[in-house]
C-alpha positions as MATLAB code, in Angstrom:
seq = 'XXXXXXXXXXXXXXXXXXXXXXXXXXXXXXXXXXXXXXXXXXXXXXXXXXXXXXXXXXXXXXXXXXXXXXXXXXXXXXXXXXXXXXXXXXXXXXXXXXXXXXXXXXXXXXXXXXXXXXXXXXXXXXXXX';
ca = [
      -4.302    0.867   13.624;
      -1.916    2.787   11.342;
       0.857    1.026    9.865;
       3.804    1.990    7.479;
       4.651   -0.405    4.937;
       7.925   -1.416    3.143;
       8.390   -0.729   -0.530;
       8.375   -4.374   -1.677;
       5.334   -5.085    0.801;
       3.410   -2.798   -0.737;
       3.953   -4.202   -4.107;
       2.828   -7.654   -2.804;
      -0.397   -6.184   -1.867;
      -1.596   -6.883   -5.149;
       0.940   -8.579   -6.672;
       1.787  -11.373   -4.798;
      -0.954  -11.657   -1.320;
       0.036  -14.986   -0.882;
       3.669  -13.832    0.548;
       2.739  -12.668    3.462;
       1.790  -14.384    6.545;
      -1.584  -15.214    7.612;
      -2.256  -12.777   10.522;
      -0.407   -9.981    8.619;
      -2.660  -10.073    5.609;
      -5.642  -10.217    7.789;
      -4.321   -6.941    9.560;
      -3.163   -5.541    6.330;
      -6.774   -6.204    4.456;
      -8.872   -5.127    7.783;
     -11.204   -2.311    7.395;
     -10.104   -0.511   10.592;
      -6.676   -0.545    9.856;
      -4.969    2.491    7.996;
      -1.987    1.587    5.218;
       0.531    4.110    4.712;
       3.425    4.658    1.584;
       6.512    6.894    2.283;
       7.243    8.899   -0.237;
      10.831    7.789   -0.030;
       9.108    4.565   -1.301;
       7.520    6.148   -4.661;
      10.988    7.650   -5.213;
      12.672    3.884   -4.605;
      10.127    2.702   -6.957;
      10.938    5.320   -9.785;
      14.401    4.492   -9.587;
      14.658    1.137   -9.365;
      12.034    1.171  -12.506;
      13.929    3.390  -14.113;
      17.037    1.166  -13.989;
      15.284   -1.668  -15.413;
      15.249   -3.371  -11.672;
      11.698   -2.977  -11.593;
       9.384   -4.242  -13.776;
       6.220   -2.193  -13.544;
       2.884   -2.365  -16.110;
       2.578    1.710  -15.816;
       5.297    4.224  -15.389;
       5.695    4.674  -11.898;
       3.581    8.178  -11.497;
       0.226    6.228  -13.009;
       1.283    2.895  -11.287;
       1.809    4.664   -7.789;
      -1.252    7.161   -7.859;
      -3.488    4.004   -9.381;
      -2.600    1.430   -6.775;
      -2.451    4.178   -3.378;
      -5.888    4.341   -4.265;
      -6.651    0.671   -4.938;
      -5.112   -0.835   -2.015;
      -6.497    2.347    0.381;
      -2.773    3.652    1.240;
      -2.262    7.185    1.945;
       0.695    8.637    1.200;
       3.320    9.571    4.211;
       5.428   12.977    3.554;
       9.400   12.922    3.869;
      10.096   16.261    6.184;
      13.298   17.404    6.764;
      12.872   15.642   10.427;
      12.765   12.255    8.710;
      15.620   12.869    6.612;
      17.874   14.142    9.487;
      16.936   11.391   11.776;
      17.900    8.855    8.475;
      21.482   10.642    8.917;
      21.475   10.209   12.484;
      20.807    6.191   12.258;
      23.189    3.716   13.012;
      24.985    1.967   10.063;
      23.395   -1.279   10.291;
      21.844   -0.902    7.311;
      23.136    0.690    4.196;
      19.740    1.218    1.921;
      18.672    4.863    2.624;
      15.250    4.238    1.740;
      14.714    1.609    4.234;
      16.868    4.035    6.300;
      14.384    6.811    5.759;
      11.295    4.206    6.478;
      13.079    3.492    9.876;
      13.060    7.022   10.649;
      10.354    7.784    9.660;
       8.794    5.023   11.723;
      10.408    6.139   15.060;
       9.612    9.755   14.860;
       5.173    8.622   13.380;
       5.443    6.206   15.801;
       4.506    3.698   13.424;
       4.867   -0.078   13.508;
       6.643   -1.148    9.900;
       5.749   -4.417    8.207;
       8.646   -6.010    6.229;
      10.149   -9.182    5.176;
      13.586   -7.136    5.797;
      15.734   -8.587    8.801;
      18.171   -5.819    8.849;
      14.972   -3.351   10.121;
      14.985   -5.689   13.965;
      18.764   -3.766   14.266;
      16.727   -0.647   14.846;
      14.672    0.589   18.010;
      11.005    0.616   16.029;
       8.318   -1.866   16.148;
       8.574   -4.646   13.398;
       5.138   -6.547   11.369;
       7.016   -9.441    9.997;
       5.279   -9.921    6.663;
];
């Protein structure tokens, strides 16, 4: 199973395991199941560090790189698809990165797991973390 994961679920991965629900974790941490990172989430994560929002203990490009490999998460391309189908969404959510994950959900065909209610407005299939 492939799955596409939030920006702040991915940083619980290691950070914080326990946040997550039982069966998610189990399907996160399960050898046949394949973990994916938007880049739109790398970029959300060098901005919001950047800003002083996000307290990191690398800069983002060694933090990113060093935990994709660590947790096994490949990264997932933004392609000028994604974007336009971001555009296309309907306003029930206003952050365009989770805007871009949406999209980019829909279009992969990817189930998303979040902790984000606002993503269950949207036609794509929800992991609740």
């Amino acid at each position: 199973m492939k799955l596409l994961l939030d920006t702040q679920c991915w940083i619980w991965i290691g950070l914080s395991p326990e946040r997550f629900s039982t069966g998610t974790h189990s399907l996160i941490s399960a050898d046949d199941t394949d973990l994916l990172l938007s880049a739109a989430s790398a970029w959300e994560i060098a901005i919001k560090y950047a800003r002083g929002k996000l307290p990191l203990p690398d800069a983002p490009a060694d933090y990113v790189a060093h935990r994709l490999r660590r947790t096994r998460t490949a990264p997932l391309v933004v392609t000028l698809e994604h974007a336009l189908r971001a555009g296309a969404l309907p306003r029930h959510h206003r952050d365009p990165f989770d805007r871009l994950l949406i999209a980019q959900a829909q279009l992969v065909r990817l189930p998303i797991v979040t902790a984000d209610p606002q993503f269950r407005r949207y036609d794509v299939e929800i992991i609740d973390a």
